[in-house]
Each structure stands twice: as structure tokens, then as C-alpha cells.
N, C-alpha and C positions, 0 to 999 in steps of 0.2 A: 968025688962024683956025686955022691948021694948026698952030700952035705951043700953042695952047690943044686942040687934037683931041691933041693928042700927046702932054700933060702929062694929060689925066683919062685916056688909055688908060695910061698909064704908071701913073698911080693905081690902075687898075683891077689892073695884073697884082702891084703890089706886096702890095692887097690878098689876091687868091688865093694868091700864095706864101707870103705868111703864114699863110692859113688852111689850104694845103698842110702847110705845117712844124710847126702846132702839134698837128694831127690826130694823129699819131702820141706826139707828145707826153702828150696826154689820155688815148690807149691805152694808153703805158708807167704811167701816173699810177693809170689803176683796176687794172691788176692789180701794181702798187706794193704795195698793201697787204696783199694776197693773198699777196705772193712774198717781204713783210720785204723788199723794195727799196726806197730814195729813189727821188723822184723825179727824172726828168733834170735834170741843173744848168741853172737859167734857167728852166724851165718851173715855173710858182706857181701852179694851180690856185687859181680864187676861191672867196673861203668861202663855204661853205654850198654849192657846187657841185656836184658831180659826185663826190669823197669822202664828202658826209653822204649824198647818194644811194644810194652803193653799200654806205655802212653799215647804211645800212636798210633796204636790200633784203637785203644778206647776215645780220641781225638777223634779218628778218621770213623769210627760209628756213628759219634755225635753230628760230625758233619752227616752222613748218609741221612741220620734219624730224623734232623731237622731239613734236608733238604726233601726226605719223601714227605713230610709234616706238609712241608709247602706246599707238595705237591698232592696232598691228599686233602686242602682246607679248601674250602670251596671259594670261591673268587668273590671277591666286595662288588656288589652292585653298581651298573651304571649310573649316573646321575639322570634321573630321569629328565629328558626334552621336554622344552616349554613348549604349549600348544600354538600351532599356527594359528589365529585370526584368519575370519575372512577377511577380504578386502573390495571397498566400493572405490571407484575412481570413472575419473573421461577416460573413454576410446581410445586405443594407440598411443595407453603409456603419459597422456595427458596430464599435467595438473593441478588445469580447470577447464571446462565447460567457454567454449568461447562462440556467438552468436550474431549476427549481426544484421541486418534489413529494417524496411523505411517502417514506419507506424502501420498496424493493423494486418502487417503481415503474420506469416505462419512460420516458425523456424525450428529445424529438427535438427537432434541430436544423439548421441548412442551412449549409455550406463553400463559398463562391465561392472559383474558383481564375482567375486573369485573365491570358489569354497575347499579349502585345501582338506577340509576334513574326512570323514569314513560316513558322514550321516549325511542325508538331507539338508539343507539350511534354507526357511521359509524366512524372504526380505519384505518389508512395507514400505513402499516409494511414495513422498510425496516431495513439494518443492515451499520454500519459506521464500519470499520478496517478488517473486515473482509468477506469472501465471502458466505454471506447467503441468502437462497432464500427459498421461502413460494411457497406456493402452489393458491394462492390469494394475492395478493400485499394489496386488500380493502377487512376491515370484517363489517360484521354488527353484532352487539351484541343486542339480545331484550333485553326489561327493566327488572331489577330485574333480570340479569343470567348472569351469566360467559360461556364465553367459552374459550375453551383450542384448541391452535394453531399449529400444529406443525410446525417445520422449520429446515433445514437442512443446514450443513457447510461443504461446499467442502476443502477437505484439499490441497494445493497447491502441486502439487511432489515435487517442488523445496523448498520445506519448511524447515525451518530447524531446528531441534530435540530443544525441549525447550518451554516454556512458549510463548505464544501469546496473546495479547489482542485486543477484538472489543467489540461491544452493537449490540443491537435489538436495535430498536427507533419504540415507537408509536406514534400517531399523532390523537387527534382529538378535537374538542370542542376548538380550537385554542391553545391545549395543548398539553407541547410535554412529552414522559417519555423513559428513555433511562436504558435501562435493562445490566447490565453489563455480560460480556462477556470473557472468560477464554477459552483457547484453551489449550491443551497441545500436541505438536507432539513427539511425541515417535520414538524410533531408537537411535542406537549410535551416538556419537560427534565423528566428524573426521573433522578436520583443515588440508587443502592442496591444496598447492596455485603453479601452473607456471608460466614461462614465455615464450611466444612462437612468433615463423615469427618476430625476430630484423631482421631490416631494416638500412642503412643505406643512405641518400640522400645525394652526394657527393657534390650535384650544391647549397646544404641550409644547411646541415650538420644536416639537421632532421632528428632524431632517430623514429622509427616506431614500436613498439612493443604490442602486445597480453598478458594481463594476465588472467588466467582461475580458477575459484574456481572447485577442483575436490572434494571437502571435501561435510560434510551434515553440517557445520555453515557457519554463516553469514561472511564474513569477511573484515578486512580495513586494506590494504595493506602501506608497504610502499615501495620507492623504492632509488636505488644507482646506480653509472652511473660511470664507470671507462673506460679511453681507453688509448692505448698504442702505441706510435710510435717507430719508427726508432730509433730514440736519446732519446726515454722517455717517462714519460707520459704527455698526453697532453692534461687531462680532469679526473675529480674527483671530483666527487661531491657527498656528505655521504648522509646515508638515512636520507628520509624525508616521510612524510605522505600523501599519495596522495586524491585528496578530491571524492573519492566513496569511496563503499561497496560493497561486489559482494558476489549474495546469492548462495546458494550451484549451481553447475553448469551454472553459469555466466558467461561470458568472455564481456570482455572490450578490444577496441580497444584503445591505446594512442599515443599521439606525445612528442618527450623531444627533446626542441630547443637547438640547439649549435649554439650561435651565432658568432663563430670563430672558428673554423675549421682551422686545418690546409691547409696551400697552395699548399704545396708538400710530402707527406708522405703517409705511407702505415701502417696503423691502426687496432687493435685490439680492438673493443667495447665492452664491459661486462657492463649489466644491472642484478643488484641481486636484487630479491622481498622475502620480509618480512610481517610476519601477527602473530596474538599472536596464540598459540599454533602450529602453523604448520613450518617445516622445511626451512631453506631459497631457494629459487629456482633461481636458474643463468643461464641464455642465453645468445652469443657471436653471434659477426657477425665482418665481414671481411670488410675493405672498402682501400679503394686507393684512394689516393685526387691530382689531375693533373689540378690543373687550367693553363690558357695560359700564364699568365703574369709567372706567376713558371718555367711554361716549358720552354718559350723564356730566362727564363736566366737563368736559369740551362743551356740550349743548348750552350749559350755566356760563360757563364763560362769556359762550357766541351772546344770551339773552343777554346778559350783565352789558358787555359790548354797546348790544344791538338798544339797550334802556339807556345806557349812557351818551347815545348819539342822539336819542331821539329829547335825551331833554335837555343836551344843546342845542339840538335843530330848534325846540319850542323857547328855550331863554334867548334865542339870538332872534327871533323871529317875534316876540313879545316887546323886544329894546326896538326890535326896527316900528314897529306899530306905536310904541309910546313915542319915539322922536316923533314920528309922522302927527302924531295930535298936537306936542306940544308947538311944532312950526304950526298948525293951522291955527290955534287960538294966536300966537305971533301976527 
């Protein structure tokens, strides 16, 4: 009895000094892996033990640590938005600007200017091709609103029936925007061109002549130059294109050099003007050319002539006197 009481305490304590000496063992074995040590020689931790545990507890930190990191690192900036522009354009989303009435009328229209910004934005309105005028040259537009401008287009009298073009121009923020611009003048086409007041300068042989758009187009004339002497012609020169354009009711004064002119003759000038759809228009003028060097020997001539007859007249008249003696002594 007392030999079997003394073999299971003996058991008992072999037991605890075992699990005394391995405890320590288990301890050096988790922070083994942590510190890049083996473990104690003799102690073998069993698999799946106590190393896959503390694998995946130190796994499952790593994940916690870098998901609070995420959640702790402050967020990347947005990319910041590019600024709105104002914007100038025609009324109601338009765009362009579209006009229309007869010559000399008055025609209105409306300029939205759109300030999307937080400040003020000060515009300068003016208009390039055509004749437009505001009521304000400088607008102020508060932030956040459009305003709508109006502005008016004088239509010229002299205008002529047909398509036109010009813009609005804004100007601000060192930016410019130019709003396109459509005119249409209304009225019939009528092409009709003269030629008026030829001139003739006898001492330069410069031609002097007026030509006049009586039409409602624009037009580009051309011109022809004939004159006529005593013996012939003695200048002609076919149409050519002269370098204007003359808008409805226009007149142009011009010069056409003759730089030879005759010396002594008496002249008929005809100047014919041409233009596309309108009829040819021909003006004349009258001149006489008497330089001195001409006169003086024309005059030498006439005497030469006028000496040469007179001393036929005296030799024919001297034979009739000598026959008349010689029958009377007969």
C-alpha cells in the first residue's frame, strides 16, 4: 500500500517538473520567432501549436495596424477645379447676333454677359465692322448673374441691300470674346453707274471726269477712254478696272493722263464706264489742242502756201501779158 502511495506521488511530482521545465520552454519558443532565435535545443513545439497561433495573431495585428494607419493618414487632396470663365454670347442661347431692316434704319439687340465667379467682373463693349452703340460702353456684372445688355445698330442710308458682317467685342479679365454679327439690309438691288463734268486740260492733256453710283449696290467700276481727231483717232484705250468701289450714292472724282496729246487738232473725248449688272454710262467732251510751236508752223506753212500761189498767180499772169504784146507787134 505505501509502496504504491509512493510510486503515484512520485508520478505525480515527475509529472509537475515536467510541466515546470517545459513552461519556460514554450516562452523562449513564442518570442523565438519574434527575436530570429531557434528554439531551445530538445524543446519541439507541436504543429499547429502555439507558433501557428502566434502567427496569426501577429498577422491579424499587422492587418489591424495598417488598417488603423489608413485610417489614421490624412486623405490626398482633391484635384483642384479649373475656373469657370465668364461667358459673352446673343440672347436666348444664340450664336450670333442676327439683324435685319432697310438702309438708315435703327436695329436692336440684347448681349448676355454670364459671371460664374465670387467677385464682380467689370466688361468693355464695343462693336468692330459695324456701327454699334450701347447705352454704357463699361458694365459691371455681380458674381453668380448674368446680365442681359442691350445695343443697337444704326443702319447706314448709304448701305447697300445684302448681307453685312461685324461682332460685339467684350473685354475683361484680360480676355477678350467676340460675338458674331449678321446684318441684313433689305430693299431692292439696283446697279447704276455715270459719268459726269469730262474735262479736258489742253496744256497736260489731263482728262478730268466724275463717276457716280446712283444704284443701292456696292460697285467696281471700270473704264475706257476713246478720242477722236481731225484725221482720226488719236487715243484708245479698252476697259480696264479701276482700283475703288463706290457705295450706293458715292461719287469719285478722277484723273486719266494723256501723255501725248496731240499738237494741233480739234478733239472728241469719250470716256464709257462699266460695272457688273448696271448699263454702260458714256460722257464726251470737246477740246482743241493749239500749242505755239504748232501754231508757228502751221502759220509758216499757210505763208510758204499763201507765197507759193501768189508767184504762180504773177508768172501765169506775166506769160499772159507777154503773149498779149507779142500778137500786137504781129
Amino acid at each position: 500500500m505505501r509502496t504504491a502511495a509512493a510510486t503515484g506521488l512520485l508520478a505525480v511530482a515527475t509529472a509537475l517538473t515536467g510541466m515546470v521545465a517545459t513552461a519556460p520552454a514554450h516562452a523562449h519558443a513564442v518570442a523565438s520567432p519574434a527575436s530570429g532565435t531557434a528554439p531551445a535545443s530538445g524543446v519541439v513545439p507541436a504543429a499547429g501549436a502555439v507558433p501557428d497561433a502566434v502567427s496569426a495573431a501577429g498577422a491579424g495585428a499587422a492587418v489591424s495596424a495598417d488598417a488603423g494607419a489608413r485610417a489614421l493618414a490624412p486623405a490626398a487632396p482633391a484635384p483642384a477645379a479649373a475656373p469657370v470663365s465668364w461667358t459673352a454670347a446673343a440672347a436666348a442661347g444664340r450664336s450670333y447676333a442676327y439683324l435685319e431692316g432697310p438702309a438708315g434704319s435703327v436695329l436692336q439687340d440684347t448681349l448676355s454677359l454670364t459671371n460664374p465667379a465670387t467677385r464682380p467682373l467689370t466688361v468693355r463693349l464695343d462693336g468692330r465692322g459695324a456701327p454699334v452703340s450701347f447705352a454704357a460702353r463699361t458694365v459691371t456684372v455681380p458674381a453668380r448673374t448674368r446680365a442681359d445688355v442691350p445695343f443697337a445698330v444704326t443702319v447706314p442710308a448709304d448701305a447697300a441691300p445684302g448681307e453685312h458682317r461685324g461682332a460685339v467685342r467684350a473685354t475683361a479679365a484680360g480676355r477678350e470674346v467676340r460675338v458674331d454679327l449678321r446684318l441684313r439690309v433689305s430693299g431692292p438691288r439696283l446697279a447704276a453707274l455715270t459719268v459726269e463734268d469730262v474735262r479736258v486740260d489742253t496744256a497736260t492733256g489731263t482728262l478730268r471726269y466724275t463717276l457716280v453710283n446712283r444704284g443701292t449696290t456696292i460697285l467696281a467700276p471700270h473704264l475706257a477712254v476713246r478720242a477722236e481727231g481731225v484725221l482720226g483717232t488719236v487715243l484708245d484705250r479698252p476697259g480696264r478696272p479701276l482700283p475703288l468701289t463706290l457705295k450706293p450714292g458715292q461719287r469719285a472724282t478722277r484723273t486719266e493722263a494723256w501723255p501725248d496729246p496731240p499738237a494741233l487738232d480739234s478733239v472728241t473725248v469719250r470716256l464709257t464706264a462699266t460695272a457688273e449688272g448696271a448699263a454702260p454710262a458714256t460722257a464726251r467732251a470737246e477740246a482743241s489742242f493749239t500749242s505755239g510751236p504748232a501754231v508757228a508752223g502751221a502759220a509758216g506753212l499757210l505763208l510758204l502756201a499763201a507765197g507759193g500761189g501768189g508767184h504762180a498767180v504773177r508768172r501765169r499772169a506775166r506769160s499772159r501779158t507777154q503773149r498779149a504784146t507779142a500778137g500786137a507787134h504781129t
